[in-house]
DSSP file (Angstrom, degrees, kcal/mol; ACC not computed):
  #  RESIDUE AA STRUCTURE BP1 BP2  ACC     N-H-->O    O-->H-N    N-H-->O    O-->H-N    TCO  KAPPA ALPHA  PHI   PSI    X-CA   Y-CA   Z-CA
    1    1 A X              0   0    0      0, 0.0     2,-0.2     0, 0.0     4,-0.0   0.000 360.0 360.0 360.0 136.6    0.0    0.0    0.0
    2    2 A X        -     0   0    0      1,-0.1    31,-0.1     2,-0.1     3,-0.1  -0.404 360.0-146.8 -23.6 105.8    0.8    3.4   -0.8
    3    3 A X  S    S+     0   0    0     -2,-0.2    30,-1.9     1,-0.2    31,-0.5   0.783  91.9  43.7 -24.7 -48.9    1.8    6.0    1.7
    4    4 A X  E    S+A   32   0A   0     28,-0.2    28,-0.2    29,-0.1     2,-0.2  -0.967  72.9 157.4-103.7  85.7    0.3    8.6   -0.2
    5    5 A X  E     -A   31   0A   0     26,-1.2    26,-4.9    -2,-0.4     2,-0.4  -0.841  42.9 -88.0-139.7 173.0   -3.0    8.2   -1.7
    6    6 A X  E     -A   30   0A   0     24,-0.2    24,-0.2    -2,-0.2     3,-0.1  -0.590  53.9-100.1 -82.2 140.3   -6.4   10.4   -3.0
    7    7 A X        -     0   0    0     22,-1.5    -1,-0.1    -2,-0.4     3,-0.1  -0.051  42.7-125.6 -21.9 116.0   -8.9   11.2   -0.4
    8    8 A X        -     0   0    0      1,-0.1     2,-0.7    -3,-0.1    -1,-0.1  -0.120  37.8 -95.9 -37.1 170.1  -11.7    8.6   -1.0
    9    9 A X        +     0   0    0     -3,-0.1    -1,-0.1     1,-0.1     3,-0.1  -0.801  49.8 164.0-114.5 143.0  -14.7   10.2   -1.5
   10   10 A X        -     0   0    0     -2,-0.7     2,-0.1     1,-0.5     3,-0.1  -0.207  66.7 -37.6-144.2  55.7  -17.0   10.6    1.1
   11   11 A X  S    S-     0   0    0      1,-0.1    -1,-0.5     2,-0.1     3,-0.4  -0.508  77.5 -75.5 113.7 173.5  -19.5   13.2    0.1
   12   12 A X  S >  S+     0   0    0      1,-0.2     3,-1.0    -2,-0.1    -1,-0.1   0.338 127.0  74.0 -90.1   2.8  -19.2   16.5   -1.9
   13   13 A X  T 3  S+     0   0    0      1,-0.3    -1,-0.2    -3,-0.1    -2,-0.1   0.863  96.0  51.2 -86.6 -12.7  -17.4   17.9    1.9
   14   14 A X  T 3  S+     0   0    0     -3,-0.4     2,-0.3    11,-0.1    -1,-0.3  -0.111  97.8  82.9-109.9  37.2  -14.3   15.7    0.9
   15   15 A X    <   -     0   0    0     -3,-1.0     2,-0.4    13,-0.1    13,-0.1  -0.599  67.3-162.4-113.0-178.6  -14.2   17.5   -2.8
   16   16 A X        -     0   0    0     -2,-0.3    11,-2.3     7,-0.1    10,-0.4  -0.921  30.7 -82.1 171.9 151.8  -12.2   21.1   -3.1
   17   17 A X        -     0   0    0     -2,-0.4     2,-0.3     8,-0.2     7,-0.2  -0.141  54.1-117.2 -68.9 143.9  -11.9   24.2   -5.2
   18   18 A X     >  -     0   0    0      5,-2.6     4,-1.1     1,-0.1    -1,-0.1  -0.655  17.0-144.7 -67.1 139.3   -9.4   23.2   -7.9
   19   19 A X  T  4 S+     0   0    0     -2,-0.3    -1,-0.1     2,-0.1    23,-0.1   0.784  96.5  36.6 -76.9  -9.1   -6.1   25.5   -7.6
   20   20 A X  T  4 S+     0   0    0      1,-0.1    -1,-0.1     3,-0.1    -2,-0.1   0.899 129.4  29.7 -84.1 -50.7   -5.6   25.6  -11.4
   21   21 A X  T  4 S-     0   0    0      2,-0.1    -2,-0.1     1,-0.0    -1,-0.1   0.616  85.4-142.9 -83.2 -24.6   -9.0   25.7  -12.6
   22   22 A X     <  +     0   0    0     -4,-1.1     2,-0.3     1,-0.2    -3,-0.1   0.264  51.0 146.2  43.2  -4.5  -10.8   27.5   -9.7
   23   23 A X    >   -     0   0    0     -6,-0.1    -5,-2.6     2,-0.1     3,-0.9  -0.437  49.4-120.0 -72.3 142.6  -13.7   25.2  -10.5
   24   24 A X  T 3  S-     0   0    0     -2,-0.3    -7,-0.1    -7,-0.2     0, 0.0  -0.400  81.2  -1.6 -67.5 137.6  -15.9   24.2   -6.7
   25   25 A X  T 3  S+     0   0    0     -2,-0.2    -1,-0.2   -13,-0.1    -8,-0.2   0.473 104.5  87.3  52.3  38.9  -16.0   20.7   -5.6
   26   26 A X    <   +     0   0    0     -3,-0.9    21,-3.3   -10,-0.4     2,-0.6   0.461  61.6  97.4-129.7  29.4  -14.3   18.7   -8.2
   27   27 A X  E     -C   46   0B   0    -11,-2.3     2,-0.4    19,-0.2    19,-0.2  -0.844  56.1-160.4-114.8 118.5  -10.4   18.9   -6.7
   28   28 A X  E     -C   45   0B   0     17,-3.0    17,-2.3    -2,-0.6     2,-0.1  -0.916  12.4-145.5-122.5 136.5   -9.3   15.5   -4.4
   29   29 A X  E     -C   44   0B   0     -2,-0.4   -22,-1.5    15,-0.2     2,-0.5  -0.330  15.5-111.9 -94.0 179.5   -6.3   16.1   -2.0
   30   30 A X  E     -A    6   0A   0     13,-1.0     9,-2.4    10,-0.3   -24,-0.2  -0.919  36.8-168.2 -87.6 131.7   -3.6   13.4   -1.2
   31   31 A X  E     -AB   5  38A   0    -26,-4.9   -26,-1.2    -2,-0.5     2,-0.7  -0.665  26.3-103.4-108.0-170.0   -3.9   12.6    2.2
   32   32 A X  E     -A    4   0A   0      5,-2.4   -28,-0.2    -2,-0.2     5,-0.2  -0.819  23.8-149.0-102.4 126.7   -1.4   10.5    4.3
   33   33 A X  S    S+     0   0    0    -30,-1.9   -29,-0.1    -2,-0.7    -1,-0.1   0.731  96.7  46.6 -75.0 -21.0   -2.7    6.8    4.9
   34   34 A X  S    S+     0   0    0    -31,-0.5    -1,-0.2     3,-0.1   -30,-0.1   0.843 124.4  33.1 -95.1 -25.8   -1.1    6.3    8.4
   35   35 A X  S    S-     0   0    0      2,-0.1    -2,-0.1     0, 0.0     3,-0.1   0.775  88.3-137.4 -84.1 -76.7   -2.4   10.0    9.7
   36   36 A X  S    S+     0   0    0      1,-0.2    -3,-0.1   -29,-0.0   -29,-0.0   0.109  70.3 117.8 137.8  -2.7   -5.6   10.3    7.9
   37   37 A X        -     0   0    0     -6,-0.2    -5,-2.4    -5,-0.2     2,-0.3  -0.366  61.1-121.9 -96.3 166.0   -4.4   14.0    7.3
   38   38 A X  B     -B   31   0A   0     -7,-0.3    -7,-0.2     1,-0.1     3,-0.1  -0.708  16.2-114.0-117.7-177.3   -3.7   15.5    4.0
   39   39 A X        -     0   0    0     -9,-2.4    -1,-0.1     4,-0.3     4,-0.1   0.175  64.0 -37.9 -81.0-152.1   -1.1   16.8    2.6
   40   40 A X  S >  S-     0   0    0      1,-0.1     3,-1.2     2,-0.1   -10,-0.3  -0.069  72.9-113.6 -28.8 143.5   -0.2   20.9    1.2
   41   41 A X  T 3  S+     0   0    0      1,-0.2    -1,-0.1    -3,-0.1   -22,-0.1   0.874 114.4  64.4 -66.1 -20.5   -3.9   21.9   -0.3
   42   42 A X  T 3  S+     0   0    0      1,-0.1     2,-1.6     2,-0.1    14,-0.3   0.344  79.9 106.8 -84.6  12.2   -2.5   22.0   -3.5
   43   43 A X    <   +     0   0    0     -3,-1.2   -13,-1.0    -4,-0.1    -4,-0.3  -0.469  60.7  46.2-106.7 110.6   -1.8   18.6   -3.5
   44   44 A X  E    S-C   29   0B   0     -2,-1.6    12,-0.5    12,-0.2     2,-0.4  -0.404  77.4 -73.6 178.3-133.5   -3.6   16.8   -5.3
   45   45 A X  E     -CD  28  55B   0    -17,-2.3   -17,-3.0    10,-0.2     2,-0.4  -0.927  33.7-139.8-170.1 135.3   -5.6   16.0   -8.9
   46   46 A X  E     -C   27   0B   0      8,-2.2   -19,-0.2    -2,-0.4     3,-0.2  -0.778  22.7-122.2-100.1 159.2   -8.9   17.9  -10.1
   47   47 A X  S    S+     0   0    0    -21,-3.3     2,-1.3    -2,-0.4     3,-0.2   0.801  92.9  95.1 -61.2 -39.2  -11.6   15.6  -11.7
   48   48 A X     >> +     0   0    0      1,-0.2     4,-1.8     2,-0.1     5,-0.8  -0.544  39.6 145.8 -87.0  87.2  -11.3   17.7  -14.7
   49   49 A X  T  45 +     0   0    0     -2,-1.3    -1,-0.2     1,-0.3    -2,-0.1   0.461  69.9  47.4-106.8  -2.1   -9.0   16.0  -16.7
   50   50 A X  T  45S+     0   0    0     -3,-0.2    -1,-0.3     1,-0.1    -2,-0.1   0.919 129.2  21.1 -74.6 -73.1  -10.3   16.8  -20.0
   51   51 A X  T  45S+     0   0    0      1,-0.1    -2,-0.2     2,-0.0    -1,-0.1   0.720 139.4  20.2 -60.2 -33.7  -10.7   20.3  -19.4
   52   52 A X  T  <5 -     0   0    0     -4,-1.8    -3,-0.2     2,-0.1    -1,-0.1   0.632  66.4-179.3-144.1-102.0   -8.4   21.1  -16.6
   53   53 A X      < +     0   0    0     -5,-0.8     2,-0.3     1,-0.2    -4,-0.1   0.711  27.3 141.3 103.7   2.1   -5.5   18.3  -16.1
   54   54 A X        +     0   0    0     -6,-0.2    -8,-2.2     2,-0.0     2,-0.4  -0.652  15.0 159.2-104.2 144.2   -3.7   19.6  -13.1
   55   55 A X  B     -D   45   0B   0     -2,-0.3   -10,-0.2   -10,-0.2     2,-0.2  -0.904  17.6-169.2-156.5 114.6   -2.6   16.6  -10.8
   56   56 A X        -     0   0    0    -12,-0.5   -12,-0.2    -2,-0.4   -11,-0.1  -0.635   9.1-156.8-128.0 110.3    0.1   17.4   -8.6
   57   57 A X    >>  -     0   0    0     -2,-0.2     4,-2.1   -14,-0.1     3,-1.2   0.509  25.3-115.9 -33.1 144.6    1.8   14.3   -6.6
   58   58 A X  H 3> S+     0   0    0      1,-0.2     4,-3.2     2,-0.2     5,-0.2   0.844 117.4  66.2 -55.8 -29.8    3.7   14.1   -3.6
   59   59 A X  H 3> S+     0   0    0      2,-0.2     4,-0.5     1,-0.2    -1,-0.2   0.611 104.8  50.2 -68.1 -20.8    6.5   13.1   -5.1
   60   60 A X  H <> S+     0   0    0     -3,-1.2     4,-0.6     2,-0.2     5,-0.2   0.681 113.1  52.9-101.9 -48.0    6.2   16.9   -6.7
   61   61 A X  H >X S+     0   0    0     -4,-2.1     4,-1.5     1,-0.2     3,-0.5   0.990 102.1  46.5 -42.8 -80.5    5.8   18.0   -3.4
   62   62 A X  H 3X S+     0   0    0     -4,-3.2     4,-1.2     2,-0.2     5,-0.3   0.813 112.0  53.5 -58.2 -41.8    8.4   16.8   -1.6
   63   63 A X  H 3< S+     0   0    0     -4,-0.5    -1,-0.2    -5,-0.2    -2,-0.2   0.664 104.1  59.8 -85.1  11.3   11.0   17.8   -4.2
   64   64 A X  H << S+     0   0    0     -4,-0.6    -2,-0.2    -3,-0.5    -1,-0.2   0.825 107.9  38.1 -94.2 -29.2    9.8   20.9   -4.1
   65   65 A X  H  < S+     0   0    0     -4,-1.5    -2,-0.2    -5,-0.2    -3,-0.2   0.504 107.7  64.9-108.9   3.0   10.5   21.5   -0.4
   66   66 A X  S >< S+     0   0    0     -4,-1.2     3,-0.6    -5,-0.3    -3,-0.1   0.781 111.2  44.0 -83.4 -43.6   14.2   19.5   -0.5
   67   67 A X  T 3  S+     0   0    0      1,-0.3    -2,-0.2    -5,-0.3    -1,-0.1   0.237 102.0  58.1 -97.2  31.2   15.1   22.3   -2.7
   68   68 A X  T 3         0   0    0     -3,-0.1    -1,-0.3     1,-0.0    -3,-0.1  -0.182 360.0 360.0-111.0  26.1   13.5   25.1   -0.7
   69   69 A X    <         0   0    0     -3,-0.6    -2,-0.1     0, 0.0    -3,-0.1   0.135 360.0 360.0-116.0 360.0   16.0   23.7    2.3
């Protein structure tokens, strides 16, 4: 199992404004599988993949803040 995985869904309260797109409820965060917590809010994948596209990983994350050190 993954460390890192997207939110199940559990209602439109576990959906979020996209950060690319601005579009309302269609944006799933990563959250941490051993916490329950999620990660940065912009981490994450919108629904719209046609339109939209923007999915950024942890993996994106995390080498973004080892080279902010």
């Amino acid at each position: 199992m993954h460390k890192y995985t997207l939110q199940p869904y559990q209602g439109m309260q576990s959906r979020h404004t996209c950060p690319a797109c601005n579009s309302r409820k269609t944006f799933t965060r990563y959250i941490d599988t051993d916490t329950g917590e999620t990660l940065a809010p912009h981490a994450g994948k919108c629904d719209r993949a046609d339109n939209c596209g923007y999915h950024y990983t942890p993996r994106q994350l995390f080498e973004e803040v080892g080279s902010a050190k």
